[in-house]
C-alpha positions in Angstrom: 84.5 -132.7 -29.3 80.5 -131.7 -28.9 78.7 -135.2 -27.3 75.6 -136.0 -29.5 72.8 -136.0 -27.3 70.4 -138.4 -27.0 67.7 -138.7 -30.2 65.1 -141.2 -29.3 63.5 -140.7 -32.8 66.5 -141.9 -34.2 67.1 -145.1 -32.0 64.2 -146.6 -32.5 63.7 -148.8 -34.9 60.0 -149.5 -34.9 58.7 -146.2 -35.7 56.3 -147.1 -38.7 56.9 -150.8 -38.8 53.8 -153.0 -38.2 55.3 -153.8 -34.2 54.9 -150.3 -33.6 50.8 -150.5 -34.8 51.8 -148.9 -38.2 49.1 -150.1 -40.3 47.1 -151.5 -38.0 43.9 -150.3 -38.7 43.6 -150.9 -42.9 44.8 -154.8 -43.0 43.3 -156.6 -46.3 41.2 -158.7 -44.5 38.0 -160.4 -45.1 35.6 -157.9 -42.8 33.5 -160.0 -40.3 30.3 -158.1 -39.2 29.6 -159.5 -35.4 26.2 -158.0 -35.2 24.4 -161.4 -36.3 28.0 -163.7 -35.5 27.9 -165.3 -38.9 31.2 -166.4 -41.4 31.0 -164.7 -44.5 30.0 -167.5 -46.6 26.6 -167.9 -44.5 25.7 -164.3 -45.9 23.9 -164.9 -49.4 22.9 -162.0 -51.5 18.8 -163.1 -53.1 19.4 -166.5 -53.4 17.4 -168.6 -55.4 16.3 -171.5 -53.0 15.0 -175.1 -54.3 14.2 -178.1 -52.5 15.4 -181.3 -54.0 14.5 -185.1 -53.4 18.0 -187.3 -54.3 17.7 -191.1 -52.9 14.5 -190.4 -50.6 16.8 -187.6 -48.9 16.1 -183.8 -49.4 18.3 -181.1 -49.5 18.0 -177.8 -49.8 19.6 -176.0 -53.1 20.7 -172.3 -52.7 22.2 -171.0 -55.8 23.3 -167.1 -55.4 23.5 -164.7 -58.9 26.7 -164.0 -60.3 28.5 -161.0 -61.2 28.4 -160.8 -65.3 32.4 -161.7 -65.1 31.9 -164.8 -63.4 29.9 -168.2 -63.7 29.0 -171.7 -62.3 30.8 -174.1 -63.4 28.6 -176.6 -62.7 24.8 -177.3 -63.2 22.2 -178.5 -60.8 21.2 -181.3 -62.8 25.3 -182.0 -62.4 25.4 -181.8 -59.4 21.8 -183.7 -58.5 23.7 -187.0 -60.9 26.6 -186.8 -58.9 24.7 -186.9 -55.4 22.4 -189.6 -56.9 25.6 -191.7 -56.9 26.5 -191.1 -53.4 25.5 -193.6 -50.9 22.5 -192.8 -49.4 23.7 -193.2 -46.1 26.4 -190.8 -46.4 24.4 -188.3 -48.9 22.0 -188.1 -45.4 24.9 -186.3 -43.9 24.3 -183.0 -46.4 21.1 -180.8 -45.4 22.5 -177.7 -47.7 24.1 -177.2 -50.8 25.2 -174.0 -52.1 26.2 -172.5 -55.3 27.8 -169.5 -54.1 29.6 -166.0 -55.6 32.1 -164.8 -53.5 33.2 -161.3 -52.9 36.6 -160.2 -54.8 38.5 -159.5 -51.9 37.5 -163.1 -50.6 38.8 -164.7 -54.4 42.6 -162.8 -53.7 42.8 -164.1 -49.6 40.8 -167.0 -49.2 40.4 -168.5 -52.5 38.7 -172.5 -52.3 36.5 -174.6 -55.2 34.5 -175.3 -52.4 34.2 -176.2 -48.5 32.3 -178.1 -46.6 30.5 -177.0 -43.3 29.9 -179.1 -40.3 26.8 -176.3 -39.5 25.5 -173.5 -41.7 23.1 -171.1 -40.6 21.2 -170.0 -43.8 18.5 -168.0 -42.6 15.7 -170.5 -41.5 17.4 -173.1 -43.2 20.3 -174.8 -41.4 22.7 -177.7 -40.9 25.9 -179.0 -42.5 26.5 -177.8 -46.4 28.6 -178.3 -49.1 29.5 -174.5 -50.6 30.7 -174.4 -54.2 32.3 -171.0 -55.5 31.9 -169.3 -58.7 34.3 -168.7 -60.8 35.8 -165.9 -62.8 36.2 -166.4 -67.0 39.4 -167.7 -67.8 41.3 -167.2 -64.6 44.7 -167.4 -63.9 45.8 -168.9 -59.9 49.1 -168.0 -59.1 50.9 -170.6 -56.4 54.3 -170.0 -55.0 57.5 -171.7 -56.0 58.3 -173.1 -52.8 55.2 -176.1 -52.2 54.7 -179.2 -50.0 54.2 -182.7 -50.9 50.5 -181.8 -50.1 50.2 -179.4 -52.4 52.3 -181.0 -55.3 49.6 -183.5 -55.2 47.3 -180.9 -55.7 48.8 -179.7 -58.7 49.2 -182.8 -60.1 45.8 -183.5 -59.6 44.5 -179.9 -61.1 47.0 -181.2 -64.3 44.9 -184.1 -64.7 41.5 -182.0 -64.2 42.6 -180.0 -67.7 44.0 -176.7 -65.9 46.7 -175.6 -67.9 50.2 -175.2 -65.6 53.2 -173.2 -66.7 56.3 -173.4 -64.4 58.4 -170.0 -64.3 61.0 -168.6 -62.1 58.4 -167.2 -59.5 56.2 -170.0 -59.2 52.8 -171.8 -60.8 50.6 -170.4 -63.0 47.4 -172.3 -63.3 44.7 -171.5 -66.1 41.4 -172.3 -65.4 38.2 -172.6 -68.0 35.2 -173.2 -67.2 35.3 -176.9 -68.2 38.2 -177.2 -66.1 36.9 -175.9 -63.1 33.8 -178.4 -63.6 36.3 -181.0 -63.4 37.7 -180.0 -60.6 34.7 -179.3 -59.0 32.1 -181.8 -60.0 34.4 -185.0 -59.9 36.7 -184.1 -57.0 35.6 -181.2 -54.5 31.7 -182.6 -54.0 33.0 -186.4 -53.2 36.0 -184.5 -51.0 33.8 -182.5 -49.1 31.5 -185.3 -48.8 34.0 -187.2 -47.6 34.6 -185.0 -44.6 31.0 -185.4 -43.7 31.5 -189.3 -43.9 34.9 -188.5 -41.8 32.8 -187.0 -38.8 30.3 -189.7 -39.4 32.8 -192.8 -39.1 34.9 -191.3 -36.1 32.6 -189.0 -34.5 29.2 -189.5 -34.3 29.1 -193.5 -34.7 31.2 -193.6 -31.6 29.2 -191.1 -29.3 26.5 -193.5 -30.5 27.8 -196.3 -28.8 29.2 -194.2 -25.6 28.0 -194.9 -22.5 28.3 -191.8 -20.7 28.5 -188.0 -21.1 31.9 -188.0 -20.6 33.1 -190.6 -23.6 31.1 -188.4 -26.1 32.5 -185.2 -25.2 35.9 -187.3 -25.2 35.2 -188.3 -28.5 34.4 -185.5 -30.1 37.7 -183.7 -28.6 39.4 -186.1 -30.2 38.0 -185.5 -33.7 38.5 -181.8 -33.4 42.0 -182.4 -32.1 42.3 -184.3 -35.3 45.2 -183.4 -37.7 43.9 -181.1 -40.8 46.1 -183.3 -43.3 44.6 -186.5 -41.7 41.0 -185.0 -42.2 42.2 -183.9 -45.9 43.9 -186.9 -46.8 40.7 -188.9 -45.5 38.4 -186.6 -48.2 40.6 -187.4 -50.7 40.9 -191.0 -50.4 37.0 -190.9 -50.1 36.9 -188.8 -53.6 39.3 -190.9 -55.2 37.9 -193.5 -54.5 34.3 -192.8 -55.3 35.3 -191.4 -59.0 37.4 -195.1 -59.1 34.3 -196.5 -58.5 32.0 -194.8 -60.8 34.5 -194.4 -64.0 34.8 -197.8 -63.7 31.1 -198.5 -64.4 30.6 -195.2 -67.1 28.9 -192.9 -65.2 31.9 -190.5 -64.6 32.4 -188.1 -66.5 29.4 -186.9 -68.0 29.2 -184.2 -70.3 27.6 -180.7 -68.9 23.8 -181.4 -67.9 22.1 -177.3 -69.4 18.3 -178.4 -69.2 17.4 -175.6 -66.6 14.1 -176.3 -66.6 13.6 -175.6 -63.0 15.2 -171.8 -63.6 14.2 -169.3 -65.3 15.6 -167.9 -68.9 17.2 -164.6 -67.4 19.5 -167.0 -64.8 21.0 -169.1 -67.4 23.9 -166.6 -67.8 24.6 -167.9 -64.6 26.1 -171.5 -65.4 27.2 -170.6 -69.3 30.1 -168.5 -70.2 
């Protein structure tokens, strides 16, 4: 009998898998320019930029144009009513505020309502920001089967924001509206991020405050960065529960949509009407 020699092409096993580099070089990821070492939501395409005066405190409004499929859910005279109920003290935490239109490829990988930044570097404007996204006409979000107790709060709490939520063999599908999305957005993403501003506040920079040395600050703020995510989450959402509790209670919240765009020209109202 002939002995089969040796066929190293046909041992190995990695040939064209991903641990042999197969596919390397065209991942779908979110491309990050490190000629000026910004994130991609600090890169605004002709923003609109307006100063505004809420509670003695200004802020800086940056609202970015929309692609013709897509819209802001909410208005800047929302969103100035909902930061005039803040406490002032807190609201002091937000320099920035952006209405932003994200790229598609960002919607499919990194898809948020909105974030908030502890440091935004918006051209000669800087400091931390609260970033809302646009949002495509009558989208769809598709969640997996399989979710945490985090995120079954979540989409619990989406259920009560209006989304519509149909269960199927795969997973979640969630359709969104516009009114929806201002929900979601106006009532519970601005007071969440928010929140995470007041979180760094409380246990970060009240503390290094009231350090004595060098050392207990940068102690300090190890500590806060070392800081669970879900702790940091659950914090935000505690604060946003609490401040739509609050303010519900006394009807202010909800409002309906605030269109008097005054301070905009005709040609951008496409951009917060579907």
């Amino acid at each position: 009998m002939k002995k089969i020699e040796y066929n190293s092409m046909r041992r190995n096993r990695n040939i064209d898998t991903e641990r042999n580099g197969y596919g390397q070089n065209n991942k779908f990821v979110i491309p990050e320019p490190f000629h000026d070492m910004l994130c991609y939501w600090e890169r605004l395409n002709n923003p609109l930029i307006f100063p505004l005066k809420i509670n003695g405190h200004q802020i800086v409004l940056f609202i970015e144009p929309t692609r013709n499929d897509c819209v802001h859910a909410c208005t800047p005279e929302d969103i100035i009513t909902i930061l005039n109920l803040v406490n002032r003290k807190h609201l002091q935490q937000i320099e920035l505020f952006v209405l932003r239109q994200p790229k598609r490829k960002q919607e499919i990988i990194r898809p948020v309502w909105g974030r908030f930044a502890y440091y935004a570097n918006l051209g000669k404007y800087e400091g931390p920001a609260i970033i809302l996204e646009a949002t495509p006409l009558n989208h769809v979000l598709h969640w997996k089967k399989n979710i945490d107790p985090y995120e079954a709060k979540e989409l619990e709490a989406l259920k009560k924001d209006g989304h519509k939520i149909e269960k199927s063999r795969r997973g979640y599908r969630i359709h969104t509206t516009i009114e929806t999305v201002r929900n979601t957005q106006l009532y519970r993403t601005i007071p969440h991020e928010i929140g995470h501003a007041v979180d760094y506040l409380e246990n970060c920079m009240v503390p290094s405050i009231n350090a004595e040395t060098e050392e207990q600050k940068n102690y300090i703020s190890r500590i806060f960065e070392a800081k669970n995510p879900l702790d940091k989450e659950e914090f935000a959402n505690r604060y946003a529960r609490n401040f739509y509790e609050k303010w519900s209670q006394k009807g202010m919240l909800p409002f309906s949509k605030k269109d008097n765009l005054s301070c905009l020209e005709k040609k951008f109202h496409r951009w917060f009407k579907n």
